[in-house]
C-alpha positions, 0 to 999 in steps of 0.5 A: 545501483547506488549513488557514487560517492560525490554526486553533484547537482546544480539546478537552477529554476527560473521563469521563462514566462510568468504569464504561463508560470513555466519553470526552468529546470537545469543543472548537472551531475556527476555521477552515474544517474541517468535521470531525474523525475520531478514527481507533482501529485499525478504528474511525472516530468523526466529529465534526462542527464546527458553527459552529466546535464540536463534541463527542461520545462515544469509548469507550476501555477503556485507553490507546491511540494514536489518529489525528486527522484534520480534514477536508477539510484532511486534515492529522493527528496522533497522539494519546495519550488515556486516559479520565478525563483531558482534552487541549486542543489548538491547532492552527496552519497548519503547519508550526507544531506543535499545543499541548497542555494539560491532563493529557495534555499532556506525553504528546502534547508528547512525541509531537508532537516524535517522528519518524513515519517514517524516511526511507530516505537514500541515505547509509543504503544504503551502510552495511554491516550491522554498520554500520546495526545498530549506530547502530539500537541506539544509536538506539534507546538514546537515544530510551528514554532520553529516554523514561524522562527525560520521567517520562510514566507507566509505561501510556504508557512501557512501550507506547512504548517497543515502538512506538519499537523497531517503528519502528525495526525497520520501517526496519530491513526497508525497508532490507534490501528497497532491499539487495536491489534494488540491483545486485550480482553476488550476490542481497543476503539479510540477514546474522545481524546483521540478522536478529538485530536484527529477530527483538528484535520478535515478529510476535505481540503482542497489546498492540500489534495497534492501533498503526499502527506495529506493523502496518505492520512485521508487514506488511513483514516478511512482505512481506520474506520473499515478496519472498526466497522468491516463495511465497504459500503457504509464507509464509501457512502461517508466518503460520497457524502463527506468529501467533495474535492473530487481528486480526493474522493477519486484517491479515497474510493480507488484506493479503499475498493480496489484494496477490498476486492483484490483482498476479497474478490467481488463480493459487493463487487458490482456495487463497488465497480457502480459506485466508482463509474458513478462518482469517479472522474479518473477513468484510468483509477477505474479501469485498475478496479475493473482488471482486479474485478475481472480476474476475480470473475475467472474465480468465481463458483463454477469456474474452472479452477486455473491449472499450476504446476506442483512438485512433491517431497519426491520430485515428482512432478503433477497438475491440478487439471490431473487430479480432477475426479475429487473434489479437493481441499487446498490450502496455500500457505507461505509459512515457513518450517514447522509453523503452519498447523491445520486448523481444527475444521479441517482436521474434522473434516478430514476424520469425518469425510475419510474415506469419501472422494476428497483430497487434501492438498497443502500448497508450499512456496519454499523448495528448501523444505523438501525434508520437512514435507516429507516428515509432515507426509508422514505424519499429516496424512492424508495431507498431501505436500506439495510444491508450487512450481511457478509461485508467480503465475500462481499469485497471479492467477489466484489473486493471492493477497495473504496467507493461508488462503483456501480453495474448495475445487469439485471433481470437475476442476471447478470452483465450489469457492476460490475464497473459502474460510475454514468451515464444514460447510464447504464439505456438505457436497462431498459424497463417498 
């Protein structure tokens, strides 16, 4: 739903306590948002708009970031407040931007004017290192400039100018991965340089373990040194040792496991699942990993295999649970047209067990290929099409998380593996 075309809302933030450092929130709004949701770190404080008013309480030791989202719209901002001061906003349909007024106008002026996120160009890519380092620095440079011009109080200086730099170093990392997946005939691996200016921004800093853009950073620059050395451990083991603030470490190692077990099932899974009861505090960040953890289990080599409803190029209508009595080769896939081809293990299996109790099912997601199956089943054989009837439940109960993804399924209906790579190993069971 979108905003109506002049949405207007007049906040005000007073201290009803200092001794408490409980915040006023009041205002109204003409339009057709329902409510307001202050979003601070893990906190979520609603307030609901009756007859185009609302208000309510936020606690606020100190100054700090906060995310304003109005629903249903859904639009947001980023907002500046500190007890004892007030704000008033008036927000527009965008792309018209809100207007401040109160004592912390000039903060949220200032704010609403920055860039959130850095888009990634083409033209950024081809820079070399040297190159990219320097005009972050001197970006960087401008934008404590203009900072320190604004005169916006020493509390809100000092913490932006980190955010600026974290945001920078954050695109610092996100340019380095797009490096990295680029074709070249060596592996790309960040330089000195590079390296030199990311290392400006410590993982571990306590005055910054709320603000969004200091923890989408520590993430990717984790996340970075999996993707360089692909070791769950090795990289969880310098995030135990490195980083001490423990609502970062909890951040980091949540979201680091739960990635690398949702994407590769247990492997390393009761290690990862010790790790996180060991060093984690948030039980509820540890229980999501547990469910994922779970539901990779009901995969595991000699489970049943759950059942998904498919439909051929004809419209015929079977069951996985029908096909028992062969072992079966499946590959989902989500690509579209002509673009999936076999990989070349699977076509040798194919010549090489032909005629042995397998088959080879190839999982579609996209009814409108009904006559692309067709022309594929006649040229393909002995692949057989088909089409996954609920593609939600199949995710679901698969654990899908990319494409193509492979199964190996014996002729009792179990798993030989729900997370095979293409390889001729996966055939050394299969007899005539």
């Amino acid at each position: 739903m979108k905003l109506c075309a002049a949405i207007t809302m007049s906040v005000i933030l007073l201290s009803s306590c200092l001794r408490s450092r409980e915040t006023q929130l009041s205002g109204r709004v003409t339009g057709r948002d329902s409510a307001i949701v202050l979003r601070l770190s893990d906190r979520h404080v609603r307030f609901r708009v009756t007859n185009n008013v609302f208000s309510g309480k936020i606690h606020l030791r100190e100054g700090a970031y906060v995310r304003a989202h109005f629903l249903p719209s859904y639009r947001g901002m980023l907002l500046f407040l500190t007890p004892g001061k007030h704000l008033e906003i008036t927000v527009n349909a965008p792309p018209t931007p809100p207007l401040f007024a109160g004592s912390l106008a000039a903060i949220n002026n200032y704010l609403s004017e920055q860039e959130d996120f850095l888009a990634l160009r083409p033209h950024v890519l081809r820079q070399d290192e040297e190159t990219f380092v320097e005009s972050m620095e001197e970006r960087l440079r401008v934008k404590n400039l203009l900072l320190e011009a604004k005169n916006l109080g020493s509390e809100f200086t000092t913490i932006e100018s980190e955010r600026i730099g974290y945001l920078a170093a954050e695109y610092a990392l996100r340019y380095a991965l797009a490096r990295s997946r680029l074709p070249a005939p060596e592996p790309y691996r960040p330089g000195a340089r590079l390296r030199d200016f990311i290392s400006r921004f410590p993982v571990d800093n306590e005055r910054m373990a709320d603000v969004d853009v200091f923890l989408q950073f520590v993430l990717a620059y984790y996340s970075f040194e999996m993707a360089l050395r692909d070791n769950i451990r090795e990289v969880t083991t310098e995030i135990v040792e490195q980083v001490k603030v423990q609502k970062i470490k909890d951040h980091l190692l949540s979201e680091l496991i739960y990635r690398h077990i949702y994407q590769r099932g247990i492997k390393d899974g009761e290690y990862l699942l010790s790790l996180c009861r060991q060093e984690m505090r948030d039980t509820a960040r540890i229980m999501k990993i547990e469910r994922v953890a779970e539901r990779w289990r009901k995969l595991s080599a000699g489970a049943t295999a759950p059942d998904v409803t498919l439909r051929d190029a004809n419209g015929n209508h079977s069951r996985l649970r029908e096909m028992r009595g062969h072992y079966l080769y499946v590959v989902a896939d989500h690509t579209r047209g002509m673009a999936w081809t076999e990989d070349s293990t699977s076509l040798r299996a194919i010549r090489e067990h032909a005629g042995k109790n397998i088959r080879f099912l190839h999982l579609i997601f996209d009814p409108s290929l009904t006559f692309t199956w067709k022309e594929r089943a006649r040229e393909n054989e002995p692949w057989e099409h088909f089409l996954v009837e609920n593609w939600r439940e199949f995710y679901d109960s698969y654990v899908i998380s990319s494409f193509p993804r492979y199964f190996f399924i014996d002729p009792r209906g179990r798993f030989v593996t729900a997370l095979a790579s293409p390889s001729e190993n996966l055939f050394m069971h299969v007899h005539p």
